[in-house]
N, C-alpha and C positions, 0 to 999 in steps of 0.2 A: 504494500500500500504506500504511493508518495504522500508524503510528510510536508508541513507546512513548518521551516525553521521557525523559531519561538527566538526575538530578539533578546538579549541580555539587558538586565537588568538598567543599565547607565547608559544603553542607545537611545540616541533623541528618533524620534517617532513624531510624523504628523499629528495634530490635535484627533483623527480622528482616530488613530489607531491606541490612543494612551488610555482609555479605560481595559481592552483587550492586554494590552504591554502588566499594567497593575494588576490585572485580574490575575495573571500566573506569574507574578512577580512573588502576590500574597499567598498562590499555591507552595510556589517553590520554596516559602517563608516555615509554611504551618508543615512541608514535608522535613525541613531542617528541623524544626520542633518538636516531632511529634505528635504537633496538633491535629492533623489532615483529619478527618472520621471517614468522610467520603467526598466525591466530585458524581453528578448528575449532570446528563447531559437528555433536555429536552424539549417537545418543540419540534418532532420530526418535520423534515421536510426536503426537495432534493430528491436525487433518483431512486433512493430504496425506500418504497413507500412500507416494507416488510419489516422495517427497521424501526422500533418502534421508543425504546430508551438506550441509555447507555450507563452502567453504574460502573465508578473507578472507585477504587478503594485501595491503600497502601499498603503495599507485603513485602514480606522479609523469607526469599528463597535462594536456601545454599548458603547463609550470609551476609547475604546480596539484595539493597531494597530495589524493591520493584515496583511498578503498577501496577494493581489486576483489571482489566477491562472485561465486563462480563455486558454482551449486545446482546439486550433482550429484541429477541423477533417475532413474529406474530408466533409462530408455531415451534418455534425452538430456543433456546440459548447458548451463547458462545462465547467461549471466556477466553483471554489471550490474555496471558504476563510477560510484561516489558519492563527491562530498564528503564530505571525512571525519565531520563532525558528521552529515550524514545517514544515512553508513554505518555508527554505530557506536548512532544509534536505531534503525534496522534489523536488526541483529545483537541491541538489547535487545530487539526486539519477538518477534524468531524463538525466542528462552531463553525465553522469557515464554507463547508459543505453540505450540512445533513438538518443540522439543530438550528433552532432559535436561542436555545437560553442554557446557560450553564452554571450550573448552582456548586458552590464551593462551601461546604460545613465545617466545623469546626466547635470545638467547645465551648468558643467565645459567640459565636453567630454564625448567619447564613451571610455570606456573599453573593448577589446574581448577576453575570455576566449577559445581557440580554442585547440579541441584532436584529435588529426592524430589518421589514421587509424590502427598505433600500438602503440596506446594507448598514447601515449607522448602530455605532456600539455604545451602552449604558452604562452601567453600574448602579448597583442598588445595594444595600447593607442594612441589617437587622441585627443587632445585638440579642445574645441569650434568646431566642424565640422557646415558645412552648415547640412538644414535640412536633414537626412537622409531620401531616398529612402521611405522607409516603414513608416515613422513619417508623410511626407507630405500626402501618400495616404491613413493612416486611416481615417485621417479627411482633406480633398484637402478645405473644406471650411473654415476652421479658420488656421491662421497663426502658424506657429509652435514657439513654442519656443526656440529650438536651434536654427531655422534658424536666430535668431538675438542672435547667439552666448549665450543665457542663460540667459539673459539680462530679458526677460518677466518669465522667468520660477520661478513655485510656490517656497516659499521656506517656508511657512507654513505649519504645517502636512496635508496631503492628504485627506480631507474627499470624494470626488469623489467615485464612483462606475457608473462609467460607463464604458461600454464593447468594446474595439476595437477592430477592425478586421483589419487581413492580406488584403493587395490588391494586387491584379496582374498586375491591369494594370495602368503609369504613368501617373496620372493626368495631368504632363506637355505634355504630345503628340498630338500635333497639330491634328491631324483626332478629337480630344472631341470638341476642342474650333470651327472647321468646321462643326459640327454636332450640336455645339448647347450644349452639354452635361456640357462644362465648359466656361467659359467666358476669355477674355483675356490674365487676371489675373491668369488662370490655378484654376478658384473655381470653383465648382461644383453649377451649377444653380438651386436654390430649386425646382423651377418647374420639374426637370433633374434628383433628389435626387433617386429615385426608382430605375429611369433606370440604373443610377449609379450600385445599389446595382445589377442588375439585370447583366450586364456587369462583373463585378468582378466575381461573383458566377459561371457565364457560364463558364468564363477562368480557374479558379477555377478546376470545373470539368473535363473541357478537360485539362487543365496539368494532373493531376491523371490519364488521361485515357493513356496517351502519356506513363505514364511513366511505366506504367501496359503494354501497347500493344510493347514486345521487338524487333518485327519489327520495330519498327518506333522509339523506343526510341533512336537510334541512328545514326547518318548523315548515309543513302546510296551514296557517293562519291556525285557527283554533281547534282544527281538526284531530282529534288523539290517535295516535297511533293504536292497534289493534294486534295484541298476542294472544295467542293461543298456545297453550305449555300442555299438550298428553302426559298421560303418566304423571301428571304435579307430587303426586306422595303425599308427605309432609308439608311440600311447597319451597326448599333450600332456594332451588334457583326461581323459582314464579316469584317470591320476594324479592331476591335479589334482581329480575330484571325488573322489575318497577322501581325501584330504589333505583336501579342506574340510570335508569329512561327518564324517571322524574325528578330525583333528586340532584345526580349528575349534569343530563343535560337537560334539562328542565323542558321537558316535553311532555304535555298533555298526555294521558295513554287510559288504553283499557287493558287490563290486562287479566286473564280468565285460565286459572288451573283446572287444568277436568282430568277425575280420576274415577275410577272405577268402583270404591270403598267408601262408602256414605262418611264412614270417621273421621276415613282424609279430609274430606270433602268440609264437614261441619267445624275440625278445627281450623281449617287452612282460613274458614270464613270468620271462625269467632275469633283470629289473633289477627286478622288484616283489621277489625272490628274494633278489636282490643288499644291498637297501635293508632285506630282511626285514618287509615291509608285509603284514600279515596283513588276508584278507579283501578283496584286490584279486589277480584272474589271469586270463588271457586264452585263447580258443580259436578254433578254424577253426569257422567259418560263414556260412553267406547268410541273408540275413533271409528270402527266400520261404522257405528250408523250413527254418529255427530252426524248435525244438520250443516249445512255448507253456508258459509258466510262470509263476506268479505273481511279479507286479513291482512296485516302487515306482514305480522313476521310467525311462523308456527314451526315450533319445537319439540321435539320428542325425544327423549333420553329414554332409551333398553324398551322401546317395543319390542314385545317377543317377536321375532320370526316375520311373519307376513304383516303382523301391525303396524311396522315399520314403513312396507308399501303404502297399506293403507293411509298413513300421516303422511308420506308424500305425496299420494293421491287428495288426498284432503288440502295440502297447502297451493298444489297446483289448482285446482280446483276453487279454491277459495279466493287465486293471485295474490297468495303472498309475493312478496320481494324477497322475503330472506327465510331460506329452508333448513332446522339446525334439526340431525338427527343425529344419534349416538345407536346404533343398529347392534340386536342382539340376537341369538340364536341361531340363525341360519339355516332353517330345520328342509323349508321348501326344495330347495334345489339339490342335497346330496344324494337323495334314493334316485332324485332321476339322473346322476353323471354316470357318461358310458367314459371309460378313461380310454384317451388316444393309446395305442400301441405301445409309441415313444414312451410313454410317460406312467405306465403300469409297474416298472420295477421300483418308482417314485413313490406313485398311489395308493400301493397296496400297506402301505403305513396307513392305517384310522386315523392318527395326527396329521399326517401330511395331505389324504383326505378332505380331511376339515377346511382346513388352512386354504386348500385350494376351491372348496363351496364358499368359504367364504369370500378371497378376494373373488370369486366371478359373480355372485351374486352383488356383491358391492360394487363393482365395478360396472354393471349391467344398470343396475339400479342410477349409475353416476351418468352414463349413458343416455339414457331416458328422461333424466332431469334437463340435459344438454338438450334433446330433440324438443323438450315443452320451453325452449329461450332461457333456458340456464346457464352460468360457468358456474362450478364442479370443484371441489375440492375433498380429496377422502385423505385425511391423514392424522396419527396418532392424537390422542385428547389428553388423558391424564385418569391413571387406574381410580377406579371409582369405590365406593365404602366399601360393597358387597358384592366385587365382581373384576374381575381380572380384563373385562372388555374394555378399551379405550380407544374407539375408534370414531372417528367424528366424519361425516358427511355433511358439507353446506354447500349450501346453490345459492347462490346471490343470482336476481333477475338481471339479465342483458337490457339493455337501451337499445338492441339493433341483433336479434338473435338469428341464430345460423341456420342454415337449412335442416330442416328437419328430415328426411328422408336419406341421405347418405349417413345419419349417425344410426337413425333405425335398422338400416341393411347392415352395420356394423353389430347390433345388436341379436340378429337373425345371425350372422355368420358364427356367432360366438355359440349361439344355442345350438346349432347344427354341429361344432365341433364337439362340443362337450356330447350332444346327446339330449337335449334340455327340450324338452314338450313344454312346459310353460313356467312363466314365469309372474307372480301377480302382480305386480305394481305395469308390468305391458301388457296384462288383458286387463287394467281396470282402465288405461289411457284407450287402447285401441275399442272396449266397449265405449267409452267418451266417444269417438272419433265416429263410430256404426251409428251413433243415437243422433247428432248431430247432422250427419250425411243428409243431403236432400233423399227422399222417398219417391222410388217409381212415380208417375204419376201424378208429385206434386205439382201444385202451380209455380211458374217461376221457372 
């Protein structure tokens, strides 16, 4: 990656460039210190729209202080440790390229590094702040250090290497400590820790998909958005998307858990109640025969087997914009695989089996979403409380969608290799397509 030299300290710099010059003047300061806690870089913007933060943090490997840079991306993270002078040219070249604003911590305060949109650099300072937003939610279970003012924070060199993550959603919001998720104290309950992670990642993903899908990414006047959550449970993430939709980005919404267990169903209704959350409530239903109704965005996490079709059929049907499913069981398509020739001294493992109904059903299904004006993405989520599946499938709707007929023949080719007589999420679209068709003999 080319590097952006970082001037020394006692170079004269144009007027514009001296809040940038001071901003890692005072880095370079608090790493001779001690002080550093961490560097934030964020603000995405530039050509990796996938690029979503960057957290730097001080280490000590071999002897040797380093920086650790851990890029969080939509769907992975990636950590690279650098010698300090290499890492603090890389952190100028990412301000310079990618970010808006770059936050510099410290026991004493925040420092913000911020570039307007032509190009012009700030500086901003905070003394001693309470804990910062994103400092409480990487870890909500240990006490932060700023929040007591700096008071606890390390001031011995750094040997830590541990990895923090971005959160989305605030640990302090009453729907976690109702749910169980945090304790009264706003901690995250260990028994909880998973779900935790599993909560974050989901918001995660749907902010990306919001911000991808430009219908939606911006207020339609007073109009609320409309979710639909299958399978709600408990409700983990049906609160948590309304809490991100309206508390976050302060968007009108409706937002509707349907689950199959009246208990679900009555407490998910008496703690939205409870909390007084307007515009999030929950009912008795199966996705086969939910009524069809106009939707933003419709979610399903571990429909078994064909229910999965069926919620995809429901959000197409419904024209959502953004389709998030987490797909379970696979049940439909393995009795029917005839396995190629080739590929029988593979197959004939039950595990390798599986693995292979599975990505073809996934993949078919990814297929099909692409033929009704989809882009497709199927890839790893994050292992969930009670289940080893982690597979996430989302269709964000196209502005200008592809032909649908070359991806269908693609779809028929795949089932004639395997062996595959049907599959249900393409006889529920192709009965769509029969019901729709003009009739012998109509008018017209």
């Amino acid at each position: 990656m080319p590097t952006t030299p970082i001037p020394p300290a006692a170079a004269a710099r144009p007027p514009a460039a001296e809040p940038r010059t001071q901003f890692f003047d005072e880095a370079r300061a608090a790493l001779a210190d001690h002080r550093l806690v961490k560097m934030v870089l964020a603000g995405p913007r530039g050509p990796r729209p996938d690029l979503q933060r960057v957290l730097v943090r001080p280490l000590t490997l071999k002897g040797r202080a380093c920086l650790s840079l851990t890029y969080n991306h939509r769907t992975k993270d990636v950590t690279k440790n650098l010698p300090v002078e290499e890492g603090l040219s890389t952190v100028a070249e990412l301000i310079d390229s990618a970010f808006d604003n770059l936050h510099l911590l410290t026991p004493d305060g925040e420092l913000q590094l911020a570039i307007s949109r032509k190009g012009k650099a700030t500086l901003r300072r905070s003394r001693k702040p309470a804990a910062p937003a994103d400092a409480a939610a990487e870890n909500p279970e240990q006490p932060s250090a700023l929040a007591n003012g700096g008071s606890d924070a390390p001031t011995a060199a750094p040997p830590s290497h541990d990895r923090e993550k971005h959160r989305y959603v605030d640990p302090q919001q009453p729907f976690l400590v109702a749910l169980g998720v945090t304790d009264a104290q706003h901690r995250v309950v260990p028994a909880m820790a998973r779900k935790w992670k599993q909560i974050n990642k989901f918001i995660e993903v749907l902010a990306h998909a919001l911000a991808s899908a430009p219908s939606l990414a911006q207020a339609q006047g007073e109009q609320p958005l409309q979710v639909l959550d299958f399978g709600a449970g408990k409700g983990y993430l049906t609160f948590a998307v309304h809490d991100h939709l309206r508390r976050t980005l302060h968007r009108p919404v409706r937002v509707t858990g349907v689950d199959l267990k009246d208990d679900m169903v009555a407490l998910g209704n008496a703690t939205a109640q409870q909390l007084g959350l307007d515009g999030l409530s929950f009912e008795l239903g199966d996705v086969r025969s939910y009524a069809a109704r106009p939707v933003d965005i419709m979610i399903a996490l571990h429909a078994c087997d064909i229910a999965t079709d069926h919620a995809m059929h429901m959000g197409i049907r419904s024209g959502a914009r953004i389709i998030m499913c987490s797909p379970c069981c696979h049940k439909q398509l393995r009795p029917q695989l005839r396995s190629p020739t080739l590929l029988l001294p593979l197959l004939r493992h039950g595990i390798h089996l599986g693995q292979e109904a599975e990505m073809l059903t996934d993949g078919l299904r990814a297929l099909l979403l692409e033929a009704e004006g989809y882009d497709t993405q199927v890839f790893e989520f994050t292992s969930l409380e009670h289940t080893q599946k982690n597979k996430m499938i989302l269709a964000v709707k196209r502005e200008h969608p592809r032909a649908a007929e070359p991806l269908r023949e693609q779809v028929r080719a795949l089932k004639d290799y395997y062996g595959v007589q049907e599959q249900c999420l393409e006889t529920l679209l192709a009965t769509d397509r029969a019901e729709a068709a003009p009739q012998p003999g109509s008018a017209g």
